[in-house]
C-alpha positions in Angstrom: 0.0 0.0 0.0 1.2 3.5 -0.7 2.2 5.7 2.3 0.1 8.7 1.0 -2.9 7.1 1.1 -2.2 5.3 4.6 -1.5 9.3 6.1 -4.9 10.7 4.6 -6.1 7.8 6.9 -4.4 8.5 9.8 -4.5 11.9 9.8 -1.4 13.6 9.0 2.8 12.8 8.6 3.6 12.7 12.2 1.2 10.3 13.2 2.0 7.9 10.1 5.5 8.4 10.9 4.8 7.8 14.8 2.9 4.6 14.0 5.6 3.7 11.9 8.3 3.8 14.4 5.9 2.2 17.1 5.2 -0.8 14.9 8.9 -1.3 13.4 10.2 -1.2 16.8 7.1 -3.6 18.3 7.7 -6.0 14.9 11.6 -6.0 15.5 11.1 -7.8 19.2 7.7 -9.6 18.9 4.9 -10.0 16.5 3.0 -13.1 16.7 -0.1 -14.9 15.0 -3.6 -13.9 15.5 -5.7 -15.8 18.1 -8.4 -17.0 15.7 -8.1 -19.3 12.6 -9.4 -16.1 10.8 -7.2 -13.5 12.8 -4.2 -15.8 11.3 -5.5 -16.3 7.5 -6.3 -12.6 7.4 -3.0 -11.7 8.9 -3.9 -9.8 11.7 -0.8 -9.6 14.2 -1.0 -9.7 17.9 1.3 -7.4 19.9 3.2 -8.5 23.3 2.2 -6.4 26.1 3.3 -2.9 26.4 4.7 -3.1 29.6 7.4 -5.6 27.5 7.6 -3.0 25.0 8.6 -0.5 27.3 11.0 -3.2 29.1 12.9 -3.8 25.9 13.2 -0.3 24.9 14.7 0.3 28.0 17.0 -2.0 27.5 17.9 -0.5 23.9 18.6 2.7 25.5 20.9 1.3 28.2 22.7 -0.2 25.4 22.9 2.7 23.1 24.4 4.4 26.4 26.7 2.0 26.7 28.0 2.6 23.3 28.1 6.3 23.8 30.3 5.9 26.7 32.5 3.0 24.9 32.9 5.9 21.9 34.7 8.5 24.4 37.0 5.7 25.5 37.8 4.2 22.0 40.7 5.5 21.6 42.4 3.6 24.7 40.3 0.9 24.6 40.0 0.0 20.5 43.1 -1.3 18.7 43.2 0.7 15.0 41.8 -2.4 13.2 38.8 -2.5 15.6 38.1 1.0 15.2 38.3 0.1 11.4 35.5 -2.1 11.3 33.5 0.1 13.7 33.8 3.2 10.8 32.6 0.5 8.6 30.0 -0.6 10.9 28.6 2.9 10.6 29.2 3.5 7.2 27.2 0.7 6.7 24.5 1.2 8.9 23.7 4.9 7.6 22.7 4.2 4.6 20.9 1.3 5.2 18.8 3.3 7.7 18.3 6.1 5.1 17.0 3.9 2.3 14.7 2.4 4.8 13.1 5.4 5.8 12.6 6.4 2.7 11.0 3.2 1.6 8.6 3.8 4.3 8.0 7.2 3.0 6.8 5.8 -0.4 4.9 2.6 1.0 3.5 1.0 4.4 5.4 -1.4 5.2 6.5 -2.2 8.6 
């Protein structure tokens, strides 16, 4: 489906783009079969509670901490080839990220 015509739907950019993010980030940990034999040939999905949701998030943000703090030591801690990899780590990760979102900005697709 296009993502112009889901955002007439949901009324605007920022909540397409919010509902985006919610449901990437939900889909990335946990999306699991409807309950019914319908829910699952239709392909309705059935989310994990929030309160997990909000659990594993928290957990992503300790981590990107973690990684914030590791990037002010790396030049003590990281030999040169394992900062090498990191750059390409990043280098590759960029993009990727980019293309994604605009991918999502063309069609729904979580």
């Amino acid at each position: 489906m296009q993502a112009a015509k889901v955002v007439g739907r949901v009324g605007g950019w920022s909540n397409y783009l919010l509902m985006m993010a919610r449901g990437i980030f939900q889909s990335f940990w946990a999306v699991l079969y409807g309950k019914t034999p319908l829910e699952v040939a239709q392909g309705v999905p059935r989310f994990l509670p929030d309160q997990v949701y909000l659990l594993l998030g928290g957990v992503c943000l300790t981590a990107a901490g973690g990684m914030l703090r590791l990037s002010f030591r790396r030049r003590v801690e990281f030999t040169e080839t394992q900062l090498f990899v990191i750059w390409i780590l990043c280098a590759t990760i960029g993009p990727v990220g980019l293309s994604f979102f605009a991918f999502i900005l063309k069609y729904f697709q979580m």
